[in-house]
C-alpha positions in Angstrom: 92.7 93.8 74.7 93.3 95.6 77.8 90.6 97.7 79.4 91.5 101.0 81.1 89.0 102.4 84.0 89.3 105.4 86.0 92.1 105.7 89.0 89.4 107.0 91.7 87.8 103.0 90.9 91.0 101.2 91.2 89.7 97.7 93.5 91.7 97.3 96.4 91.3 93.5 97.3 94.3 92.4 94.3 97.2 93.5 92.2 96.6 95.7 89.4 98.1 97.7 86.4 98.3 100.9 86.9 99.1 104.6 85.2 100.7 106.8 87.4 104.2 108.1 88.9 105.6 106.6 92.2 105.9 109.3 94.8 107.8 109.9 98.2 110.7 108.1 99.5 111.1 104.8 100.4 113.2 102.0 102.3 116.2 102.1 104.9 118.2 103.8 102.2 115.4 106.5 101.6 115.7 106.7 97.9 113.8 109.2 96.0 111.4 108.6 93.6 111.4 112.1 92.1 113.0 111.2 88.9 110.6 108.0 88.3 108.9 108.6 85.3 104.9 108.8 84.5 104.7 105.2 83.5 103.0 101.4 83.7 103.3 99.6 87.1 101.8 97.0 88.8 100.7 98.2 92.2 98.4 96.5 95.6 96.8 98.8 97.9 98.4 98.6 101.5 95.5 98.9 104.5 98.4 100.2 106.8 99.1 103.3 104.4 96.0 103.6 103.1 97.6 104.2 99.6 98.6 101.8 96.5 102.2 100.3 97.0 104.4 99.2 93.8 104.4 95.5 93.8 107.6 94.3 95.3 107.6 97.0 97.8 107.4 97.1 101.5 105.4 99.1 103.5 107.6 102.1 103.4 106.5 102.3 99.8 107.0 103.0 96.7 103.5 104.5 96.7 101.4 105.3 93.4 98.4 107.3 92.6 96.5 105.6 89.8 95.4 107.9 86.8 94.1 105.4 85.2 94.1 101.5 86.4 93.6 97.8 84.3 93.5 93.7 85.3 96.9 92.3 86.3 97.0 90.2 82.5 97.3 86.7 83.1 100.8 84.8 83.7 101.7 83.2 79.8 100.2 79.6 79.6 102.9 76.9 79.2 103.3 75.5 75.3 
């Protein structure tokens, strides 16, 4: 059962779930992130931007405001 908490109390020392939309531009293409949808996204805060990153992304972003933030589940146990 996953547990949702508040975005202002979203931890910034690991990856978490969170429920927001990506914002800005990002990367040496500058793509847009306008038509990203309000969604589920795992996310890490950045220090240097002061601001949750997409997980994958670089330090140009994506950057995401959690609403609403959960654990990063764990990784499927092998059989």
């Amino acid at each position: 059962m996953t547990i949702w908490c508040k975005g202002e109390s979203a931890p910034k020392d690991r990856a978490i779930v969170v429920y927001g939309t990506p914002e800005g531009e990002y990367g040496s293409s500058r793509q847009n992130t306008a038509f990203w949808p309000l969604g589920i996204y795992l996310a890490q805060y950045d220090d240097c931007d002061d601001a949750f990153c997409l997980k994958g992304g670089g330090w140009l972003g994506p950057f995401i405001k959690p609403i609403a933030w959960a654990e990063e589940p764990e990784s499927p146990k092998d059989a």
